[in-house]
MARVEX-896430 format. One record per residue (C-alpha): chain; x, y, z; residue in three letters. Coordinates in Angstrom, 2 decimals, decimal comma. Layout:
residues N
   unit        px        py        pz   code
      A         X         Y         Z    ALA
...
***
This chain:
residues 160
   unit        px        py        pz   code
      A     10,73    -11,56    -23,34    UNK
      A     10,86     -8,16    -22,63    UNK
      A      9,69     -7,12    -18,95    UNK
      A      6,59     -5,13    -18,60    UNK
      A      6,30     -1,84    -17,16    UNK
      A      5,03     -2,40    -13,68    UNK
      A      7,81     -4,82    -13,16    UNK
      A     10,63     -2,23    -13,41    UNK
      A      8,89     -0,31    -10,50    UNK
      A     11,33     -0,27     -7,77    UNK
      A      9,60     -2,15     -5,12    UNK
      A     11,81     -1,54     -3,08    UNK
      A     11,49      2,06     -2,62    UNK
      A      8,13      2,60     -3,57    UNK
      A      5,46      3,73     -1,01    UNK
      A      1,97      3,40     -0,22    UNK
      A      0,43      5,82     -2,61    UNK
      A     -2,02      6,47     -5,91    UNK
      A      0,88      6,10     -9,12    UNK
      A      0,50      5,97    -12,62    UNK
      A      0,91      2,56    -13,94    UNK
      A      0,26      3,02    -17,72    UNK
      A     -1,46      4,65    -20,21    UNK
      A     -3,25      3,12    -23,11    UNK
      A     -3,60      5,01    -26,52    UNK
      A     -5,68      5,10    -29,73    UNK
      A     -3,46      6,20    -32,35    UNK
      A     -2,11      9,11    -30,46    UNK
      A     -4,94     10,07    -28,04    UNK
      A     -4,66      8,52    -24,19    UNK
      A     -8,18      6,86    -24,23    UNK
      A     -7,19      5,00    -20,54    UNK
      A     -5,02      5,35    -17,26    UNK
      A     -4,27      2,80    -15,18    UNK
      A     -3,60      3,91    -11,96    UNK
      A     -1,66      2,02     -9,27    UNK
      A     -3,49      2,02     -5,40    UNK
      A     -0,53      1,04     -3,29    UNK
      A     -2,11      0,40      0,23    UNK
      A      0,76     -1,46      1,63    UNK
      A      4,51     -0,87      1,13    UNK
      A      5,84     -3,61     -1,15    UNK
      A      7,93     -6,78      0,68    UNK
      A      8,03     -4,28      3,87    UNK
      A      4,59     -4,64      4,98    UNK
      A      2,50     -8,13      5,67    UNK
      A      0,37     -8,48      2,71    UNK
      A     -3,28     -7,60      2,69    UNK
      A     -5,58    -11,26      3,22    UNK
      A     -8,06    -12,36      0,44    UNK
      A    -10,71    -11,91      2,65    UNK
      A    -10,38     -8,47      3,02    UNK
      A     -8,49     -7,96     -0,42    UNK
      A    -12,15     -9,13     -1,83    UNK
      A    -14,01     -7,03      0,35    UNK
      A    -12,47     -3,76     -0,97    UNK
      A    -12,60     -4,92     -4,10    UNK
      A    -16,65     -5,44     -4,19    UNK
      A    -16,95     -2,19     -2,29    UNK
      A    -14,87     -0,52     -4,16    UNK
      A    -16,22     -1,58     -7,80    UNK
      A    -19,69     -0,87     -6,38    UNK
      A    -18,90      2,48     -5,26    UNK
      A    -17,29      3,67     -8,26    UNK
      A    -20,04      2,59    -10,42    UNK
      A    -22,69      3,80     -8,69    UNK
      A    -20,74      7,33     -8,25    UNK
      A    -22,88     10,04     -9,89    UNK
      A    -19,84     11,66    -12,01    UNK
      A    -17,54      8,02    -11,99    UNK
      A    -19,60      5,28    -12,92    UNK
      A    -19,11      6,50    -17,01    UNK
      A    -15,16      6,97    -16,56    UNK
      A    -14,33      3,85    -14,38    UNK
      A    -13,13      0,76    -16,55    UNK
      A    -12,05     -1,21    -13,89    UNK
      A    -11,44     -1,75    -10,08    UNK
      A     -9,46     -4,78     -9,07    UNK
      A     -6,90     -6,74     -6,81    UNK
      A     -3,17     -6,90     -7,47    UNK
      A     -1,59    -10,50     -7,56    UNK
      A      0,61     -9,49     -5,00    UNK
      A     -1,66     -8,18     -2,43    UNK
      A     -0,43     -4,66     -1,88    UNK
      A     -2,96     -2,92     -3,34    UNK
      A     -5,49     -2,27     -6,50    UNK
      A     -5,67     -1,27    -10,13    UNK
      A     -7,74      1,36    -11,42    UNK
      A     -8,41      2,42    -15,00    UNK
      A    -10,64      5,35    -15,58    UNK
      A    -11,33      7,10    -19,32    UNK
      A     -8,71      9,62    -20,34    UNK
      A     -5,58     11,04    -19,82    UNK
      A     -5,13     11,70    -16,23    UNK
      A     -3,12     12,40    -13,37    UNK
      A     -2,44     11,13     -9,80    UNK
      A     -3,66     13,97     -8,42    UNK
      A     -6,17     13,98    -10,60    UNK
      A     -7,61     11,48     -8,80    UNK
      A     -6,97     12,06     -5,25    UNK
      A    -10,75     13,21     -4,50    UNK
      A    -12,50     10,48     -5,60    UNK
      A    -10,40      7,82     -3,82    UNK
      A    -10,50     10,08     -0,20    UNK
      A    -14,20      9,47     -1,42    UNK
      A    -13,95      5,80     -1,89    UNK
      A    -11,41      4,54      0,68    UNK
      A    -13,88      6,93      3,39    UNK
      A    -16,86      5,49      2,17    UNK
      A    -14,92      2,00      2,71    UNK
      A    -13,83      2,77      6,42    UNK
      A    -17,81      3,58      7,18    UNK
      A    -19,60      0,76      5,47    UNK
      A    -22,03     -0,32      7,33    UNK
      A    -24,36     -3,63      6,08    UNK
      A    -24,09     -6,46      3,33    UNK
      A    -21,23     -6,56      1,29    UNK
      A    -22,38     -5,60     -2,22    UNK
      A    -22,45     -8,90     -4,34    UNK
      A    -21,38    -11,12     -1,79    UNK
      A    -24,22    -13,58     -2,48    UNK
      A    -23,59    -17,37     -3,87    UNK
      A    -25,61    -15,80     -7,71    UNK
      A    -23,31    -12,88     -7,88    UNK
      A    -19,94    -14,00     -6,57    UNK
      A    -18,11    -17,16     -7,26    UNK
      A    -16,78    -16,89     -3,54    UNK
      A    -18,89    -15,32     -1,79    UNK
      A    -18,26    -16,53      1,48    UNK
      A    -14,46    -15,19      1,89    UNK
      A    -15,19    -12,10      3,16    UNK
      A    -14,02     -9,76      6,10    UNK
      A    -15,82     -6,89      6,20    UNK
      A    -14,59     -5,61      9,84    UNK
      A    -10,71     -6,30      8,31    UNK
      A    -11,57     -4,23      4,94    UNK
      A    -13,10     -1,33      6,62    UNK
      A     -9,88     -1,43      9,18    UNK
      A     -7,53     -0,95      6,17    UNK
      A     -9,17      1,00      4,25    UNK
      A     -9,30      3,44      6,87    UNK
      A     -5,57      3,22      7,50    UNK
      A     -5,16      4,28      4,05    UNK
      A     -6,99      6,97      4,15    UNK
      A     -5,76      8,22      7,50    UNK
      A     -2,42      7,60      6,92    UNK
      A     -1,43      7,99      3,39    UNK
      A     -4,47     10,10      1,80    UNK
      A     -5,14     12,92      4,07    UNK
      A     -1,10     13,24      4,10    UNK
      A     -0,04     12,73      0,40    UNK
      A      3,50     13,88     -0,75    UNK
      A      5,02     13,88     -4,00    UNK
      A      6,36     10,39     -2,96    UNK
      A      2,97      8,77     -2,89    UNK
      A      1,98     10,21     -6,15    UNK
      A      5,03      9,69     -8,49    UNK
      A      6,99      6,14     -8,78    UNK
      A     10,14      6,07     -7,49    UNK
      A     13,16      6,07    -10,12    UNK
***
């Protein structure tokens, strides 16, 4: 079987970050990106909990679809199996740095959350009880201090 695309990555060098994961066509038109959040550096870093992996994730999927000029171009917003991070797919053909704004928007409006995790209830979430709200906000706010407000070409394109 032939491996995928984010599998020849090199984890080992790559760096917390937004990245390009793939684009998906319609005959020759780019109708999605799928963008790569890398919040921790892979097998260097301790992993990111459920608890708090879940957290972002409802905050994060709520934010972008209640964003005035987002909610039409965002797909999807979700976890990585491995814990370092998040996939997001918006509508087009787009750029890292195309999308720098919008997740200093997110990951900010992240660190300041302040009240009930959106959809964290036992009719909207099929574990809504593993939860850390203090832990999400932490990281989410290291990202953002410490890898969006200081971006380099290295966090935007993958590593060869």
């Amino acid at each position: 079987m032939e491996k995928i695309e984010s599998f020849k990555v090199n984890h080992e060098l790559l760096k917390r970050g937004i990245y390009v994961s793939r684009k998906d066509y319609d005959g020759d038109k780019v109708i999605a990106t799928t963008f790569d959040i890398r919040i921790k550096e892979p097998n260097r870093e301790p992993v990111l909990n459920i608890a708090e992996l879940h957290t972002i994730e409802h905050l994060g999927a709520t934010f972008l679809r209640n964003h005035p000029i987002y909610k039409d171009k965002t797909i999807y917003f979700g976890p990585m199996g491995c814990r370092t991070g998040f996939y997001v797919i918006f509508k087009g053909d787009l750029k890292s740095t195309d999308i720098v704004d919008i997740m200093k928007e997110m990951f900010k409006f992240m660190a300041d959350y302040e009240g009930d995790i959106p959809g964290a209830d036992p009719k909207s979430c099929g574990n809504y009880l593993d939860q850390n709200l203090p832990m999400a906000k932490y990281e989410a706010n290291k990202f953002y201090n410490e890898v969006l407000l200081n971006l380099k070409e290295e966090n935007l394109i993958y590593p060869n």
